[in-house]
C-alpha positions as CSV (number, residue, x, y, z in Angstrom):
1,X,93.2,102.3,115.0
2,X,95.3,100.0,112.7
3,X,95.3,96.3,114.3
4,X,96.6,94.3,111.7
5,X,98.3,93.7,108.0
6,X,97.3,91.1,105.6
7,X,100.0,90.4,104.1
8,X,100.1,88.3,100.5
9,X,102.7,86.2,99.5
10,X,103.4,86.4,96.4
11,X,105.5,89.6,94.5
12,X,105.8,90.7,98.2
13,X,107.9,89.2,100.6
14,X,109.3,86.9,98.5
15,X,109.1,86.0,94.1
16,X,109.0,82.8,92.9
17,X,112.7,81.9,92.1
18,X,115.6,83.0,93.7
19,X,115.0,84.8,97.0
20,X,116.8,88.6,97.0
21,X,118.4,88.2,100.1
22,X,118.9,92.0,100.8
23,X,115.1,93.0,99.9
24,X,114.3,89.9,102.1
25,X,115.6,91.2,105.4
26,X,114.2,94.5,105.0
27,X,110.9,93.4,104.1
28,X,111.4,90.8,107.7
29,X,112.4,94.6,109.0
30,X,109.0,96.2,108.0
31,X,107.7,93.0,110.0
32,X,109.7,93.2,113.3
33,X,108.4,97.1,113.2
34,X,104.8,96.3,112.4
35,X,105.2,94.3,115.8
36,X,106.7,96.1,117.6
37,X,104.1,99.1,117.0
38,X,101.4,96.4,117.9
39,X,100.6,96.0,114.3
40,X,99.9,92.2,113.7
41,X,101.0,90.8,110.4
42,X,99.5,87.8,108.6
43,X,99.9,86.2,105.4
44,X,97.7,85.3,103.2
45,X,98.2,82.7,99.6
46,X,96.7,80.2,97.4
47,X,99.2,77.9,97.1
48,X,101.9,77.0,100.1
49,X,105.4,77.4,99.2
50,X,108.4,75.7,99.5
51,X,112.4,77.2,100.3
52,X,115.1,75.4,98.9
53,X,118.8,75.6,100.1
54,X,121.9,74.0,100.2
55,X,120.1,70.8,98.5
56,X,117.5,71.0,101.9
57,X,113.7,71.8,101.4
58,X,111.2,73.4,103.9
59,X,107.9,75.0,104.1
60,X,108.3,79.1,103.8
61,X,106.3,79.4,106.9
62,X,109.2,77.1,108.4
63,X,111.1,80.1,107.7
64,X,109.6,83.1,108.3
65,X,109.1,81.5,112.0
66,X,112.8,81.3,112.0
67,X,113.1,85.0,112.1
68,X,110.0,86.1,113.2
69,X,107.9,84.1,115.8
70,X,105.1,82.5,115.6
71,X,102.8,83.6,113.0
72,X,99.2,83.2,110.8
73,X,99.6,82.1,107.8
74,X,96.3,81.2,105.6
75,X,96.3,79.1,102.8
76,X,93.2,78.8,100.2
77,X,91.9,75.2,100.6
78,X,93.1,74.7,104.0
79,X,91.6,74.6,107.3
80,X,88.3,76.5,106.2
81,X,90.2,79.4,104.6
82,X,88.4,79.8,100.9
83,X,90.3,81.2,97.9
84,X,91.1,84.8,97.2
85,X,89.9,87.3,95.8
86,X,86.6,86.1,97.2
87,X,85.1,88.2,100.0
88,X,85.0,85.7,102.5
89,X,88.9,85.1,102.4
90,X,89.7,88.5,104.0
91,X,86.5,88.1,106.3
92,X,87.5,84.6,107.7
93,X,90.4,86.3,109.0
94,X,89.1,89.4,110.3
95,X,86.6,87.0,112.1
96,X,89.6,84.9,113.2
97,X,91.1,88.0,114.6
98,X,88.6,89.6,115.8
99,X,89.1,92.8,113.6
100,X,86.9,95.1,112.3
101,X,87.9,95.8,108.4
102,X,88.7,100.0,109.2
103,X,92.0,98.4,111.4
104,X,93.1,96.2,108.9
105,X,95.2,96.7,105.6
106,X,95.9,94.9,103.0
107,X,99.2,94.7,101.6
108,X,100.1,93.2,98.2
109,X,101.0,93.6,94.3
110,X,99.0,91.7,91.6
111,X,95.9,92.8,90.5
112,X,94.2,89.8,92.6
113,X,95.4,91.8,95.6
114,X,93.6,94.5,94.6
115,X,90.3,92.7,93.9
116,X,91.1,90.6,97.3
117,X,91.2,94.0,99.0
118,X,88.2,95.5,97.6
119,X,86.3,92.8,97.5
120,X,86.9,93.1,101.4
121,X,86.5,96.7,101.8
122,X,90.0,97.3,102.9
123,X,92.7,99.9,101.9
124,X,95.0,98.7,99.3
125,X,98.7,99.1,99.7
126,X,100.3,98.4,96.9
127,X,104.1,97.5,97.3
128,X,106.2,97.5,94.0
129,X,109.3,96.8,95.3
130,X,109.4,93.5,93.0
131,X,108.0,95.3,90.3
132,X,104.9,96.9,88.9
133,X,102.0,94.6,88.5
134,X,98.7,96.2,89.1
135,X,98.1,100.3,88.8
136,X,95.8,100.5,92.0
137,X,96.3,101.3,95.0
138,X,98.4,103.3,97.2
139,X,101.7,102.7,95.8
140,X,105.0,102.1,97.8
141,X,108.7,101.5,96.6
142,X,110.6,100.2,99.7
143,X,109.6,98.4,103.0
144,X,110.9,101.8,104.7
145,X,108.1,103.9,103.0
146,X,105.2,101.4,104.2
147,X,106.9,101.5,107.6
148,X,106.9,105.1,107.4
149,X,102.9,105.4,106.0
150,X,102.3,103.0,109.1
151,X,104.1,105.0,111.7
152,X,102.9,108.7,110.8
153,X,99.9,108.7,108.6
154,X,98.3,105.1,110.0
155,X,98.9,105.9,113.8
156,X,100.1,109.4,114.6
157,X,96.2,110.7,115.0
158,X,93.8,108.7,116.1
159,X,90.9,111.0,115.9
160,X,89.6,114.6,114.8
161,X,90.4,118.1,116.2
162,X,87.3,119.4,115.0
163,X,84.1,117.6,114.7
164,X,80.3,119.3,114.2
165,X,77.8,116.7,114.7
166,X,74.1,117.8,114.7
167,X,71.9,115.9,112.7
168,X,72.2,115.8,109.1
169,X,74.9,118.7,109.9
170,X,78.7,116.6,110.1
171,X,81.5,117.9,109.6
172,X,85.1,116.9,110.4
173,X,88.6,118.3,110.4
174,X,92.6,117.0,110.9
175,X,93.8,119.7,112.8
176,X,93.5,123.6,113.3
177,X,94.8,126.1,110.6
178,X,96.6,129.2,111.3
179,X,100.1,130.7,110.7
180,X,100.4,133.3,112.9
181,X,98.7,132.4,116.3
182,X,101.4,132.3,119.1
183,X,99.1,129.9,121.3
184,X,99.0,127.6,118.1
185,X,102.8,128.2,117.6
186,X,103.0,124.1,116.6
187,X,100.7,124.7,113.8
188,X,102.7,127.0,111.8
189,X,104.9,125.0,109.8
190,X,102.1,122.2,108.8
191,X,99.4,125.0,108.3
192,X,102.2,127.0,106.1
193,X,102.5,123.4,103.7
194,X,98.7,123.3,104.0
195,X,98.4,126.1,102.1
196,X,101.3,126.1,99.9
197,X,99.7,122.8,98.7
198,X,96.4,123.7,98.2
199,X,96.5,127.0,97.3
200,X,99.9,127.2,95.1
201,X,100.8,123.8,94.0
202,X,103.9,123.5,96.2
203,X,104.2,121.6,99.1
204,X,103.7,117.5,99.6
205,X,100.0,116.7,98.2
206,X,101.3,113.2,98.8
207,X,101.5,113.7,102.6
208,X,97.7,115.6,102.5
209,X,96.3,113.3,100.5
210,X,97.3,110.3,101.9
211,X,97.0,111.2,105.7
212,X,93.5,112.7,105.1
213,X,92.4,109.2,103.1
214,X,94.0,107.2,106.1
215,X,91.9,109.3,108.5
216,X,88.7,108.7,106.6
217,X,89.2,105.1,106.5
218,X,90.6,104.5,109.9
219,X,87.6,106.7,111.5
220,X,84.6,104.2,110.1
221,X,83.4,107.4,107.6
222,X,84.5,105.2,104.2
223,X,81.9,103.0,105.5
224,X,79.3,105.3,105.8
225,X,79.3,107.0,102.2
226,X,78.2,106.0,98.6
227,X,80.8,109.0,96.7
228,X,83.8,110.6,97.4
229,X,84.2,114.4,96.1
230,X,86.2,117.8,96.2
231,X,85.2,121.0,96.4
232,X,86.0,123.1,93.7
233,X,88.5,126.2,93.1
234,X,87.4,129.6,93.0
235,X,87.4,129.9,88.8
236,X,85.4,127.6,86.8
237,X,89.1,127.1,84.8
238,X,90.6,125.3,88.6
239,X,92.1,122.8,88.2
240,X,91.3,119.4,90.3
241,X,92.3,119.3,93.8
242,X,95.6,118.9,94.4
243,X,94.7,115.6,96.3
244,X,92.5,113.8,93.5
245,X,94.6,111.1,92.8
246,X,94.6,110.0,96.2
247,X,90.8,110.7,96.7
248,X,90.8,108.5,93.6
249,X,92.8,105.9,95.0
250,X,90.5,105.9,98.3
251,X,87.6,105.6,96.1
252,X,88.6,102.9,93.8
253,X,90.0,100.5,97.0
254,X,87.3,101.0,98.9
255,X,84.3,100.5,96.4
256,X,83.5,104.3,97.1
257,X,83.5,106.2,93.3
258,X,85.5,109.5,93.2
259,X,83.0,112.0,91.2
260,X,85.7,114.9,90.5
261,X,83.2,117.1,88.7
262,X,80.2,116.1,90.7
263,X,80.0,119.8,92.2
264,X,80.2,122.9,88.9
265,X,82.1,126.0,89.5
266,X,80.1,127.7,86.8
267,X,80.9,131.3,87.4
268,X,84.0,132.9,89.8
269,X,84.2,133.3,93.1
270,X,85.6,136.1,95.4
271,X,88.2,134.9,97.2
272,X,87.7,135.2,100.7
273,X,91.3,136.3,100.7
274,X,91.2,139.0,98.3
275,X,88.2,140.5,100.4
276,X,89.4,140.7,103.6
277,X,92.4,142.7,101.9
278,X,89.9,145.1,100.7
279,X,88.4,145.3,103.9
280,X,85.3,143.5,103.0
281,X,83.9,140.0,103.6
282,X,82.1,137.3,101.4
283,X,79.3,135.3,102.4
284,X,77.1,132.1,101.7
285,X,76.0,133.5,98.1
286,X,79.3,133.7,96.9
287,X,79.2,130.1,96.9
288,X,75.5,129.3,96.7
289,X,75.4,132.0,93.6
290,X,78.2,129.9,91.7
291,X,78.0,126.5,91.7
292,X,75.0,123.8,90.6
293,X,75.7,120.2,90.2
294,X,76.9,118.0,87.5
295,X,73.7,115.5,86.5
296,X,76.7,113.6,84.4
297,X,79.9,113.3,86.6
298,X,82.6,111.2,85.3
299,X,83.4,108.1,87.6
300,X,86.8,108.6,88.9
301,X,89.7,110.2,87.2
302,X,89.8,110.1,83.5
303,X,86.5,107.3,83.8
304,X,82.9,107.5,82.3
305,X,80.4,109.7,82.8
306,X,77.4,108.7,84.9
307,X,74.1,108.0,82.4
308,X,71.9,109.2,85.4
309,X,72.6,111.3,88.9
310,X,74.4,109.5,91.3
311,X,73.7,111.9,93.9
312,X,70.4,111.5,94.9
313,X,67.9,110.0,97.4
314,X,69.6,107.5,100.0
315,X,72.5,108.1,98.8
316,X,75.5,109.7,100.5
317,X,78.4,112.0,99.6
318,X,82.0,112.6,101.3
319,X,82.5,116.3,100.5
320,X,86.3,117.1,100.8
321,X,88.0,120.7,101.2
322,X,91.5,121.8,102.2
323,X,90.8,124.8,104.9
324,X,87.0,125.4,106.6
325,X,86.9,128.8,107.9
326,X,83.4,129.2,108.2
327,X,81.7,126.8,106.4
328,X,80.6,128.5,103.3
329,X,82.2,126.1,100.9
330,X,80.9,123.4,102.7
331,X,77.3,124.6,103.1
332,X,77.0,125.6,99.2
333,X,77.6,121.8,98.7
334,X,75.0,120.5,101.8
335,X,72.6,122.6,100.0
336,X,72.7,121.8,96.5
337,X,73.3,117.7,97.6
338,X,70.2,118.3,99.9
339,X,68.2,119.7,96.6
340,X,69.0,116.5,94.8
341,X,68.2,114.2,97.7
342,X,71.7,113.5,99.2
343,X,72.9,113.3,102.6
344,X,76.9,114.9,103.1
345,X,79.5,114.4,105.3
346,X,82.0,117.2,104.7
347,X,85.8,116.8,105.7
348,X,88.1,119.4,105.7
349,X,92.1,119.3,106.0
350,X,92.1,122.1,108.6
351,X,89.9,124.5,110.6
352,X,90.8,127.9,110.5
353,X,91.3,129.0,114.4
354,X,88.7,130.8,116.3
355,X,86.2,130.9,113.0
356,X,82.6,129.9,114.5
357,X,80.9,127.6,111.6
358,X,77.3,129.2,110.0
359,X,75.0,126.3,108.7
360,X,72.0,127.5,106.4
361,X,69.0,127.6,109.1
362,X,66.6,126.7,107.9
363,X,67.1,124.7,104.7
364,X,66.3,126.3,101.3
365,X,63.0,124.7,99.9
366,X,63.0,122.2,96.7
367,X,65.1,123.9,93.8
368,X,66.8,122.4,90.9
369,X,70.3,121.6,91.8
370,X,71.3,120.8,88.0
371,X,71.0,124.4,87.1
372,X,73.0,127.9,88.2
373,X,70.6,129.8,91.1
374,X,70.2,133.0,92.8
375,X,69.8,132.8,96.1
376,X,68.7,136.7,97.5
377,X,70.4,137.6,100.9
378,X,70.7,138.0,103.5
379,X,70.7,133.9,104.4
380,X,69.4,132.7,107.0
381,X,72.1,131.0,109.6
382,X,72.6,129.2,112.8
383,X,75.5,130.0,114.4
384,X,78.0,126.8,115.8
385,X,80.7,127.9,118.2
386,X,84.0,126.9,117.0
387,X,85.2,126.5,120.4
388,X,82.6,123.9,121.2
389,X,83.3,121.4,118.0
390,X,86.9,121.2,119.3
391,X,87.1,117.3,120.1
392,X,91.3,117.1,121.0
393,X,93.0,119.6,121.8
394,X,96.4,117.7,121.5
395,X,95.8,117.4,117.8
396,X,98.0,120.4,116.8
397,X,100.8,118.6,118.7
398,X,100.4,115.1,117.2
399,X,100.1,116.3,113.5
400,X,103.2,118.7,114.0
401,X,105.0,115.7,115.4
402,X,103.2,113.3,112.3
403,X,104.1,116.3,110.1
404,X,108.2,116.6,111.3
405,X,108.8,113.0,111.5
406,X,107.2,112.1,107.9
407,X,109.7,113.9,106.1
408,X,113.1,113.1,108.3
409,X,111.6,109.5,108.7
410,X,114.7,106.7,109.3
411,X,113.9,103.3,111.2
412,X,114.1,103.0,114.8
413,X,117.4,101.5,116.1
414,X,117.2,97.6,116.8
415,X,114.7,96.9,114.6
């Protein structure tokens, strides 16, 4: 769980020049509420600073005291603190602390925030409220919408519904799908903007995207991985996920590369959808039989492409997808990785209710991943309960109540 905030000076509480008064007391809000939800704040510079008024000088430490408390405040050059955007600048306060870097964020403007932050391996938020100076990041307009990322996407879950942990077999999902289920009667409204989101390009991909890159980074996975990528549409004409540019974002702050194209949709797909209407089903070839790998992905949105495979022996992938019914999707990409080498760890938004999860048992021998294959059926599967991957069963509750208070978000009274 989130522990602390590294704050940087400069372009974020405070410019150099005249001090906005207004923008000053509700940035000293956002810190008052990072407090009071246990959230330490500490500040981090090159250079101290000095407050002028009235003809009367004193240190701005002096005065954010004033109004908050004691504090930490590090400057480069002093007391063993080195310079950022070294490394060891973030890391001698983590050790200070105590902190391990997936509860920490860091929270500045300039492009040396960023490379302070990802020279660290922590999750950039970038605050613009003094103006835009560096592109990266998660970006945030006021000290309200930092306060609300904190409150709802930061701490509202603090671990998975569903997680599937056998061997090289992970995978990992926010909360349970469905729309209709009376027992899961919480679910509806999130699971309704699940969908509309992923599958129609309506709903809030800010709020997926940036709740699902929270989780991953606050649950130790960024740490694990080498590449971050989706799972693609149905067509080979999809378009990207709906949630690249924060998969992007995730990828760039943490040192991870987003591969959008990694995994080919080189042929449709029935939709699972459109057979169940018909009365008919779809299984693992309807993924296997359409996909292959990309030996050239591009690095990250709009980037280069790769000159070699990055996906290959030691290495491992973060495989994202909106809804996991029964793990087709997923196990089209373990098996194609696999053939190239890779180890996955496959994270879903949802889990569709009371869908048991078939992993390809036993693995498919050496094949070429870079080209289209025909695998004959009937697969081979082992059968995982859905029941028994269930790790909280409050989870519905806390992302409904995430889900409501993100989007009628107001601060607390008496902060």
């Amino acid at each position: 769980m989130l522990e602390g905030a590294i704050f940087s000076l400069h372009d974020v509480l405070v410019t150099k020049g005249t001090i906005n008064a207004p923008l000053f007391e509700e940035t000293l809000r956002l810190l008052r509420y990072l407090k009071a939800r246990g959230v330490e704040p500490v500040f981090i510079g090159n250079h101290d600073w000095t407050v002028t008024s009235s003809g009367q000088s004193k240190p701005f430490r002096t005065l954010l005291e004033e109004r908050l408390g004691p504090i930490s405040y590090y400057i480069g050059g002093q007391n063993g603190m080195p310079y950022k955007p070294r490394a060891d600048s973030t890391a001698h306060i983590l050790s200070e602390k105590g902190w391990q870097r997936n509860e920490v964020l860091y929270i500045g403007n300039t492009t040396d925030d960023m490379k302070t932050a990802a020279n660290g391996g922590l999750l950039f938020v970038n605050v613009m409220w003094h103006g835009v100076a560096s592109p990266y990041g998660f970006q945030f307009n006021s000290p309200r919408d930092v306060a609300r990322f904190v409150d709802c996407l930061c701490l509202g879950l603090d671990g998975w519904f569903w997680a599937l942990e056998q061997g090289d077999l992970r995978v990992y999902a926010l909360a349970p799908f469905t729309t209709l289920s009376p027992r899961y009667a919480q679910a509806h409204a999130y699971s309704e903007n699940a969908k509309a989101t992923s599958k129609h390009g309506a709903g809030d991909a800010n709020f997926w995207g940036r709740l699902l890159a929270a989780r991953i980074y606050f649950s130790g996975l960024a740490d694990e991985i080498d590449y971050i990528t989706a799972y693609p549409g149905h067509a080979p004409t999809s378009n990207e996920t709906v949630i690249s540019e924060a998969l992007n974002i995730l990828g760039q702050s943490l040192r991870k590369s987003y591969l959008p194209d990694l995994i080919i949709r080189h042929t449709k797909a029935v939709k699972s959808q459109t057979a169940r209407a018909s009365g008919g089903s779809v299984g693992l070839d309807n993924q296997l039989n359409t996909i292959r790998l990309n030996p050239a992905p591009i690095r990250g949105v709009g980037g280069k492409p790769y000159k070699s495979p990055p996906a290959r022996g030691g290495k491992r992938v973060l495989v994202i997808d909106d809804i996991c019914t029964e793990g087709n999707s997923f196990e089209g990409a373990r098996a194609y990785l696999r053939a190239a080498g890779a180890q996955t760890i496959c994270v879903s938004w949802l889990k569709t209710i009371n869908k048991d999860y078939r992993a390809v048992s036993p693995a498919f021998g050496p094949f070429n991943p870079y080209i289209a294959q025909t695998f004959p059926t009937p697969i081979a599967t082992t059968t995982h309960w859905y029941s028994n991957a269930i790790c909280s069963h409050g989870a519905p509750t806390d992302l409904a109540d995430v889900y409501n208070r993100y989007f009628s978000w107001a601060w607390p009274a008496g902060i």
